[in-house]
N, C-alpha and C positions, 0 to 999 in steps of 0.2 A: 491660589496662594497657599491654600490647606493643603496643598497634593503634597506626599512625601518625596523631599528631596533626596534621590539617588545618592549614596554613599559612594561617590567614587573608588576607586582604586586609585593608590599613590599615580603619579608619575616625574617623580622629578630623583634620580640617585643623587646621593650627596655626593658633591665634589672633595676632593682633595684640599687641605687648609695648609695655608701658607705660614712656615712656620712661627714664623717675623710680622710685623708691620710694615715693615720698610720694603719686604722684599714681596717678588712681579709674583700677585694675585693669579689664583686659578682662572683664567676665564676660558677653561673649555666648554664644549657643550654636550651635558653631560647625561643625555638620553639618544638611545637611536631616533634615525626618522619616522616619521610616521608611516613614507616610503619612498618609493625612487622614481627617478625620470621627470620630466619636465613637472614644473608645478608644483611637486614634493615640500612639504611640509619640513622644513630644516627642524632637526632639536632645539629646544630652550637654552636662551644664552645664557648663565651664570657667572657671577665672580663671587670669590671668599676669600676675605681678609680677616687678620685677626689684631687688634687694636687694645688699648688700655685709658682710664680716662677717671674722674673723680666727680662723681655727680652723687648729689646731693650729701656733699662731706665723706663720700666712699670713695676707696678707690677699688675700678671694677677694671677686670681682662673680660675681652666680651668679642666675639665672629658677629662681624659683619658679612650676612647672603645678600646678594643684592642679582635681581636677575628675572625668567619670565617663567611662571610656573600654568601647564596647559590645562584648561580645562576641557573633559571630553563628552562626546554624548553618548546616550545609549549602545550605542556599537562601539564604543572606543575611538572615533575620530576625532582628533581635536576639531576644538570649536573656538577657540580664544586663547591669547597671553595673556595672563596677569600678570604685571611687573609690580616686584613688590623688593621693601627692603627691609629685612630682619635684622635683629641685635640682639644676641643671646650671649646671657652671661657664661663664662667657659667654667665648664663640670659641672655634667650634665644634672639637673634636679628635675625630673620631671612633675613637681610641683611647687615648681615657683611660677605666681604668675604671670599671664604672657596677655598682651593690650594689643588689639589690629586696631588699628585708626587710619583716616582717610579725611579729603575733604569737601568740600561741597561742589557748589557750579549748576545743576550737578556735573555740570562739564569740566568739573578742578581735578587737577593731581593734587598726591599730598604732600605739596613739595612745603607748602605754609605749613603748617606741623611740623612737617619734617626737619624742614629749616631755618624755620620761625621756634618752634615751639620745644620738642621734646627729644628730636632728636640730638645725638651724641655731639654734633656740630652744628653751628648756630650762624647767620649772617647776620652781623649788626650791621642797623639802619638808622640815620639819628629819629626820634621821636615825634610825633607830630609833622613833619619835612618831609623834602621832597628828599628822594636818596641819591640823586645826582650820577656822574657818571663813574663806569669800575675802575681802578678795582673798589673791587667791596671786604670789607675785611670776613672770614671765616674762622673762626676759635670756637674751641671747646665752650662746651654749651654746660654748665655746671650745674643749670636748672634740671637738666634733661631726667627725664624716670627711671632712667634701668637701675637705680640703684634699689629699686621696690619690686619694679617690672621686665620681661622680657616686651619689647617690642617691633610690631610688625607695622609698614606701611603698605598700603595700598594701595595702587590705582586701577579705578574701573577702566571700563573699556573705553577707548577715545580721549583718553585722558595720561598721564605720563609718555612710557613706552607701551601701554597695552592697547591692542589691535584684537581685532575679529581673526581669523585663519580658516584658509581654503574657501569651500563655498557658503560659508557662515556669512552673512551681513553685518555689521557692524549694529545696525539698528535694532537687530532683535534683541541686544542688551540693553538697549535704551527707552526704560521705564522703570516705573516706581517698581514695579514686582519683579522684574526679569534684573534690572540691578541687582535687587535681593539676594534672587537665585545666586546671580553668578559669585559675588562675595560670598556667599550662603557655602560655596560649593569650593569657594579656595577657601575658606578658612576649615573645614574640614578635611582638605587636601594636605593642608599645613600641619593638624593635626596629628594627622597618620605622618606624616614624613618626620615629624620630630618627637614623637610617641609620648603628645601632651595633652590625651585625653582628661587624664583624673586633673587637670592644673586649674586654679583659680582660672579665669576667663573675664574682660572687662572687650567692650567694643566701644570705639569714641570717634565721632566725629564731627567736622564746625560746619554750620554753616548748612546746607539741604544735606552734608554729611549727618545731621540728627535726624531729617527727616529720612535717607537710607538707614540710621540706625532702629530706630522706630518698624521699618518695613522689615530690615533686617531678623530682629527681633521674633517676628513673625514666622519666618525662615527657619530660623533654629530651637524658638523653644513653640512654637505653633503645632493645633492638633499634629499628630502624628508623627511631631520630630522630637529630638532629641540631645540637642547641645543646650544645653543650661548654662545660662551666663551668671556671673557673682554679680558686674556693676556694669551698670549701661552710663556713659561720659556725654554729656551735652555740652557743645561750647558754641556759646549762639545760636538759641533754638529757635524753629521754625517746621512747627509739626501743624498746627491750622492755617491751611491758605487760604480759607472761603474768609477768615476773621479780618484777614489783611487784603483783601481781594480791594484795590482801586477801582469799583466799578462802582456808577451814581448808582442810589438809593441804600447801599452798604454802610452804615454808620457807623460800624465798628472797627470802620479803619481808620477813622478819626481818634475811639477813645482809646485804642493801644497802641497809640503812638504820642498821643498828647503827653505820657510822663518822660519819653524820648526828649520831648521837643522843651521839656521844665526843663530837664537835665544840661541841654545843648544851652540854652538864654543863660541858665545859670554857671556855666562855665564859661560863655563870652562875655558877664555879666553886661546882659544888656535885658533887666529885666526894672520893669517901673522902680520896685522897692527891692532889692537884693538883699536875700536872706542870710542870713549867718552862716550857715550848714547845708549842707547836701541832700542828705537823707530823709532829715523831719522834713525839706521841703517836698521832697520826691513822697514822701506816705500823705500830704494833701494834696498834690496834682493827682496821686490814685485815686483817695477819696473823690474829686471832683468832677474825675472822669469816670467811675462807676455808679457816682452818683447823679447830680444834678446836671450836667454836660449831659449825661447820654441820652435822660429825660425829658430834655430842651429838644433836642435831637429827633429825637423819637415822635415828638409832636408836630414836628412839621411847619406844616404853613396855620399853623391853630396857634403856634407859639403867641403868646401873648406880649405886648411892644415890651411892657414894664419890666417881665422873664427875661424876655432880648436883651434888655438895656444891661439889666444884673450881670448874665451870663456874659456878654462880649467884655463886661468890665475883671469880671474874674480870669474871662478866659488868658486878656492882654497883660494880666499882672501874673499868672504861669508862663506863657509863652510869648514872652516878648515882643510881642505883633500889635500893631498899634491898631486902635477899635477904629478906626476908619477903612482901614484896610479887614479888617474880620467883618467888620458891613458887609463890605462888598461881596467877598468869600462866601457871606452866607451862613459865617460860624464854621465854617469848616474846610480847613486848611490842609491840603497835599504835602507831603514831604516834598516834591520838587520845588514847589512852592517855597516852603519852607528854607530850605538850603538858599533860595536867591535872595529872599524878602528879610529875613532875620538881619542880615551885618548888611543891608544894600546901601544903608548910613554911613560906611565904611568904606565901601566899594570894592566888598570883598563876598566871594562865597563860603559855604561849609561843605565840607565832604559828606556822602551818603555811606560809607560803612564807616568811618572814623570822622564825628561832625567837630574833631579840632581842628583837622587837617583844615587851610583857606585855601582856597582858588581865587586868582587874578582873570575873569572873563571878556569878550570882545570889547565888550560896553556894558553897562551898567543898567540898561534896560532889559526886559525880557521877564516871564515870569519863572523860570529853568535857568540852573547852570548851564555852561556848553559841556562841561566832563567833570568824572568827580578825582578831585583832588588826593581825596586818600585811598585810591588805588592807582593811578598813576605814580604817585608818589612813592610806592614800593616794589612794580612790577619788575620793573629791570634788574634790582640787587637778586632777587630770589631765583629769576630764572637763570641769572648768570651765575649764583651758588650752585644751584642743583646741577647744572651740566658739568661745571669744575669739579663739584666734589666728586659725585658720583664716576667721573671717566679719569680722573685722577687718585685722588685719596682709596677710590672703592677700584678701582682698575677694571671697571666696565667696556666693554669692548663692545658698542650699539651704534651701531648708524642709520636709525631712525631717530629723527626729533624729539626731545621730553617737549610735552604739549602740557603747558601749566596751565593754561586755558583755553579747552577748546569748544566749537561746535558740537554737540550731540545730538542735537537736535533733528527732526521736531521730537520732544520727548512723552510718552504715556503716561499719563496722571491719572488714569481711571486703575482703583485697585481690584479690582478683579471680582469684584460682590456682583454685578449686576447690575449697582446703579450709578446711571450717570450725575452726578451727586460733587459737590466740592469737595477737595483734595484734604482731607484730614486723617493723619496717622496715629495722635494720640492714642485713640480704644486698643490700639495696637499694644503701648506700654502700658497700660493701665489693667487690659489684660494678663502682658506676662509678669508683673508686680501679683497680682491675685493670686496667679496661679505657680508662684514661684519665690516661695516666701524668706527666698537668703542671697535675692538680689533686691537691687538699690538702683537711683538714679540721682548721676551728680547735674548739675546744671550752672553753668557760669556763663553769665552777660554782662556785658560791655556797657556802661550807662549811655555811652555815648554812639550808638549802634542805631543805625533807621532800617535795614535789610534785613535786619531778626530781632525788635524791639522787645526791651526787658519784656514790659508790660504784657505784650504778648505771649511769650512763653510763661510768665505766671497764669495767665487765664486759661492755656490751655492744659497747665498740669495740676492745677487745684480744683477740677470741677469734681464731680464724683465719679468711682470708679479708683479713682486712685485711692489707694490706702496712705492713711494719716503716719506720717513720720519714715515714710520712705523715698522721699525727694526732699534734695538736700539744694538750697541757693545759695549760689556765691555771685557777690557782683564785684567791678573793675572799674577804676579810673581811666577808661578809655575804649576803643569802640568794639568793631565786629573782629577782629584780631587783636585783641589785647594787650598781648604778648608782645609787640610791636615797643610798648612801653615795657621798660624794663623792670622798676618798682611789681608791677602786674605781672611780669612771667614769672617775678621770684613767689609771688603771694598764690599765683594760678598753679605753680608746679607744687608747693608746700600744699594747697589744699587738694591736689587730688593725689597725690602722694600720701594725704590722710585718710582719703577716701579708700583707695588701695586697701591699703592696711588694717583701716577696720574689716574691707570686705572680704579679702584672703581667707 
C-alpha cells in the first residue's frame, strides 16, 4: 500500500463541446484503440454537454463529461474503464476546487450522490415511503455544490458502467487497497487531463465509500506519494469493522449501536417515559453506553443479579425493549433483532439503513425482518433516474447495464501490513491529518442509520492520533442517505458547502 503509485500518462483527448444544451452531444470515441483485429480493445466512449443551472442561489454554465476513462499498466495496456461523470464550471480556473465522490457497497455506483445528493439533477422520492412505480420526477437539484465546487463522480470497477478490459480480471480491483490504487490512479489521470494540479482537492464518499476514502487517503498522500488533499467528506462512516463486527463475545457492537437504537424508540416514541428532545437524550444513551452498559457487559457471567436488575431497567427506558424480552437476550440485542422487536406491538418493522422507513412482513413472528424497507423503498426511482438522465439529458451512447448495485465479491479486507487482523482504516486518516496540517475531515450521520451507526464513527474518530479540532460533526434527522429527506439535503449541502470554503 506504501509502493509508489505510477503517475500515469493522460489517455483520454477531450472531445468536441456541444455548443447548446439542447443540441445532439459529442459521443464519439475519442482515443485510438488500443489495437486491432479480434478481441481489440475499442476507445473510451465519451459524451459532452454543456448545460446551465442555479445552485446554491448561483447561477452557474457548467460541461457536463460523462464517459469511460482507461486505466493502464506498466506497458501501457489498458486494464480498466472508469466511468465517471464531471461537472465543470465553464472558463476555465484551474484553481477552483474540484470534489470526486463515489459510493459505497462496496459494490455501489455513485448514482445516490449523484442523484440523490449533489449532483446538478435530483430524483425526488416522497420521504420516509415507499417510491412506488415511474415515472419519477427529475428537476434541478438546487442543493447541488458546483456553486463552490467542480465535481467528479465515480464508479469503481463492477459498479456503474466500469468493467475490467482485455485480460485483466475484474477481481483484482476488488479490495480495500487495489480499489485504492485504481481510484488512486483516475483521479490523477483526471488531473493531468484537466490541468488541475495546484486546485483545492476534497474526496467524499457514503457509506464503505468512507472506508475507500480512508484507504484512498493512503494512496495519495501515503509515504512516497504526492496528491495532498484540502478536505476528506464522510457521509456515513464506517472505518472500524472489528468494533461492529456481529460475532459472539464482541461487545462493542452492542455499545455503538445502543445510541442508534435511543434515537430510532425515540422517534417511534415508543419509549417507557418519552423525553422532550432528541439530543440531551442521545448525550445519556452515550453516557450509559460507554459507561455502565459496557461494564455490565464486560463482566459477564460474574454480573451481579441486583447490576442486572438496574442495567435491563435502564437499558429498556433507552431502547424501548421491554426487560422481559432483554432477559432473555442476555442484555444484548442485534440490530436484526431490533428492527422486528421494537414496533412488533404494532405489527410493523423498521428499516436498517433508514429506521423510519416501516415494513409490512409475512407474520408477525420471527426474530428478523424478511427485507429492509428503506432500501426497497427507493431502489427503483434512482436506477431509473440514472439510465434516463444519463442516455438522454447527458446523450451517452452505453450498452452495457449501470449496475447500481452489484456483486463484487468475494472482496479483500486484509490491508496489506502483514497482519491478519480486523479491518480498520482510521490510522489511515489520523495519519494523513498529522502529517498534513491544511486538511480536515468533515463527517455527517444520519441519527437514524444502523449500517454506519453515529456512535461508531465518533469512537473511531476521537481516540488518539487524531489532532484536536480537525474533525468537524454534523448530524440529520434521518438515516444512512439522508438526503432522501429534504429539510437534510438542504442543511447537508449548506454544511459542507461551508466546509469547502473554509478549506479552499
Amino acid at each position: 500500500m506504501k509502493s509508489l503509485a505510477p503517475l500515469l500518462a493522460a489517455v483520454l483527448i477531450a472531445a468536441s463541446v456541444a455548443a447548446h444544451a439542447d443540441e445532439k452531444p459529442d459521443t464519439a470515441r475519442a482515443e485510438k484503440a488500443d489495437d486491432t483485429g479480434p478481441g481489440a480493445i475499442p476507445p473510451p466512449t465519451r459524451s459532452v454537454t454543456r448545460h446551465s443551472g442555479s445552485f446554491g442561489g448561483i447561477k452557474i454554465s457548467y460541461t457536463a463529461t460523462t464517459g469511460e476513462t482507461y486505466l493502464k499498466d506498466k506497458d501501457g495496456k489498458p486494464t480498466a474503464a472508469i466511468f465517471s461523470t464531471a461537472y465543470v464550471k465553464d472558463g476555465a480556473d484551474p484553481r477552483r476546487p474540484v470534489t470526486f465522490l463515489y459510493n459505497g457497497g462496496p459494490g455501489s455506483g455513485s448514482v445516490w450522490l449523484h442523484m440523490g445528493a449533489f449532483g446538478p439533477k435530483r430524483v425526488h422520492i416522497p420521504d420516509a415511503k415507499d417510491d412506488g412505480a415511474p415515472p419519477y420526477p427529475v428537476t434541478e437539484n438546487v442543493d447541488s455544490l458546483l456553486d463552490v465546487t467542480d465535481l467528479v463522480f465515480i464508479d469503481p470497477v463492477g459498479t456503474g458502467f466500469s468493467h475490467a478490459l482485455g485480460k485483466t480480471e475484474a477481481k483484482s480491483f476488488w479490495g480495500v487497497t487495489a480499489d485504492a490504487k485504481s481510484i488512486s490512479q483516475f483521479i490523477r489521470l483526471w488531473l493531468n487531463d484537466n490541468g488541475r494540479w495546484n486546485a483545492p482537492k476534497f474526496i467524499g464518499g457514503e457509506s464503505y465509500g468512507t472506508t475507500r476514502s480512508a484507504a484512498l487517503i493512503n494512496e495519495l498522500e501515503g509515504q512516497y506519494n504526492d496528491v495532498a488533499v484540502n478536505g476528506v467528506i464522510l457521509i456515513s462512516t464506517i472505518l472500524d469493522f472489528g468494533a461492529e463486527a456481529e460475532t459472539e463475545g464482541n461487545e462493542m457492537q452492542y455499545v455503538v449501536t445502543l445510541p442508534s437504537m435511543a434515537a430510532v424508540a425515540f422517534y417511534h416514541k415508543h419509549l417507557p417515559s418519552q423525553p422532550a428532545a432528541l439530543e440531551p437524550f442521545l448525550d445519556q444513551a452515550r453516557a450509559f453506553a460507554r459507561g455502565p452498559y459496557i461494564a455490565a457487559l464486560l463482566k459477564g457471567n460474574q454480573l451481579g443479579a441486583a447490576e442486572r436488575s438496574d442495567i435491563r431497567k435502564q437499558l429498556a427506558g433507552f431502547i424501548g425493549i421491554s426487560e422481559d424480552y432483554l432477559e432473555k437476550a442476555n442484555l444484548r440485542v442485534t440490530p436484526d433483532r431490533f428492527y422486528k422487536e421494537l414496533l412488533r406491538d404494532r405489527g410493523t418493522t423498521i428499516g436498517r439503513l433508514d429506521s423510519r422507513y416501516l415494513g409490512i412482513d409475512y407474520d408477525n413472528a420471527g426474530e428478523s425482518p424478511d427485507n429492509d424497507p428503506s432500501f426497497y423503498g427507493i431502489d427503483g426511482a434512482y436506477t431509473a433516474a440514472i439510465n434516463s438522465y444519463l442516455r438522454q439529458d447527458l446523450g451517452l451512447k452505453m450498452d452495457r447495464e449501470y449496475v447500481t448495485i452489484g456483486n463484487v465479491g468475494p472482496w479483500d479486507w486484509k490491508l496489506g501490513n502483514g497482519r491478519d487482523t480486523y479491518m480498520n482504516v482510521a490510522p489511515y486518516l489520523s495519519k494523513a491529518l498529522r502529517e498534513n496540517s491544511g486538511m480536515k475531515v468533515f463527517v455527517g450521520q444520519g441519527y437514524y442509520d444502523f449500517a454506519t451507526p453515529f456512535f461508531g464513527a465518533e469512537q473511531s474518530l476521537t481516540r488518539p492520533g487524531f489532532p484536536a479540532g480537525r474533525v468537524e460533526f454534523h448530524y440529520y434527522q434521518a438515516g444512512h442517505m439522508m438526503y432522501v429527506h429534504d429539510a437534510d439535503l438542504a442543511k447537508l449541502s449548506k454544511d459542507i458547502r461551508g466546509f469547502i470554503e473554509r478549506q479552499k
